[in-house]
C-alpha positions as CSV (number, residue, x, y, z in Angstrom):
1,X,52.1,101.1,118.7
2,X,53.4,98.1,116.5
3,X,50.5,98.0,114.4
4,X,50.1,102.1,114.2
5,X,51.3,102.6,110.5
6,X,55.1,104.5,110.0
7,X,58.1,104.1,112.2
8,X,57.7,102.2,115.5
9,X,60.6,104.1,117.1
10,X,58.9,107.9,116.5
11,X,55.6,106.1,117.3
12,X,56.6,105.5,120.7
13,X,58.9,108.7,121.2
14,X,55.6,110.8,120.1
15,X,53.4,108.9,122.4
16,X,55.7,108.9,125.4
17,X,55.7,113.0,124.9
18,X,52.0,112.8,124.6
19,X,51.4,111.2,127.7
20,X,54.1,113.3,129.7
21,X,52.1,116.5,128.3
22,X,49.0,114.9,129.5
23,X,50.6,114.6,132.7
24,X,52.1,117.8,133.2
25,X,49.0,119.6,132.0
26,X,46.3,117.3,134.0
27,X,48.7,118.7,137.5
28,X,47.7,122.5,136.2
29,X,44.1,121.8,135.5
30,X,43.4,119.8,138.7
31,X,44.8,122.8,141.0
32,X,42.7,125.5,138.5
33,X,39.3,123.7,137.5
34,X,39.4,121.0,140.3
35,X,38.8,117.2,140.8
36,X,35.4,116.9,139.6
37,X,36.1,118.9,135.7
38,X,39.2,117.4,135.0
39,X,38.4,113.7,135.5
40,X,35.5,114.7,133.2
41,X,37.4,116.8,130.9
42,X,39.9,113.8,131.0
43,X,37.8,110.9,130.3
44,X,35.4,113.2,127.1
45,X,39.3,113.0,125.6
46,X,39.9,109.8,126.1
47,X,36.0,109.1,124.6
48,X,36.7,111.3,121.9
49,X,39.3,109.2,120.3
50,X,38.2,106.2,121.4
51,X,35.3,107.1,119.3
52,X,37.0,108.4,116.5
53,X,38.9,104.7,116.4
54,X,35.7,102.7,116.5
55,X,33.8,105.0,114.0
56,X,35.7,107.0,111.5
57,X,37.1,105.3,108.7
58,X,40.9,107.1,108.6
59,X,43.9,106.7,107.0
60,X,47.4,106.1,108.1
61,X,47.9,109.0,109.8
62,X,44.7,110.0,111.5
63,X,44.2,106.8,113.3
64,X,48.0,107.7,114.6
65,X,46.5,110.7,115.9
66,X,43.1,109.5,117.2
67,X,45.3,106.9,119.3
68,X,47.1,109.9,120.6
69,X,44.4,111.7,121.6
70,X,42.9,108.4,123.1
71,X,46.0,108.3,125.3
72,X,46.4,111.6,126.0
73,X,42.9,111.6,127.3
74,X,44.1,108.4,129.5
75,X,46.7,109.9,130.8
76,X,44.7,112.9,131.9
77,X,42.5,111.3,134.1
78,X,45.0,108.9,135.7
């Protein structure tokens, strides 16, 4: 998170409530779509930004939020 540009503190506060979302919501979608779906739906999130990283040319604030969405996805499947 150090070299995310903006505040390190709200970095780390928004990506601590990202991944306790992804936590609370992966519990909900394991016991509705099962196993199997969620891992996948999981890890295409995790891809998703991870590709968005390595690909896209963004700005300050959209690589903040592709690194979100790569750790949310994280945090889904695990």
């Amino acid at each position: 998170m150090k070299y995310v540009p903006g505040n390190i503190f709200i970095n780390t506060a928004v990506s601590s409530f990202s991944e306790l979302s992804a936590y609370i919501f992966s519990a909900f979608a394991m016991s509705l779509l099962g196993f199997k779906l969620s891992f996948m739906i999981g890890f295409a999130l995790a891809a998703v930004g991870g590709f968005c990283i390595a690909l896209c040319d963004p700005s300050g604030a959209a690589i903040a939020v592709f690194v979100l969405i790569a750790k949310a996805g994280i945090a889904f499947a695990f």
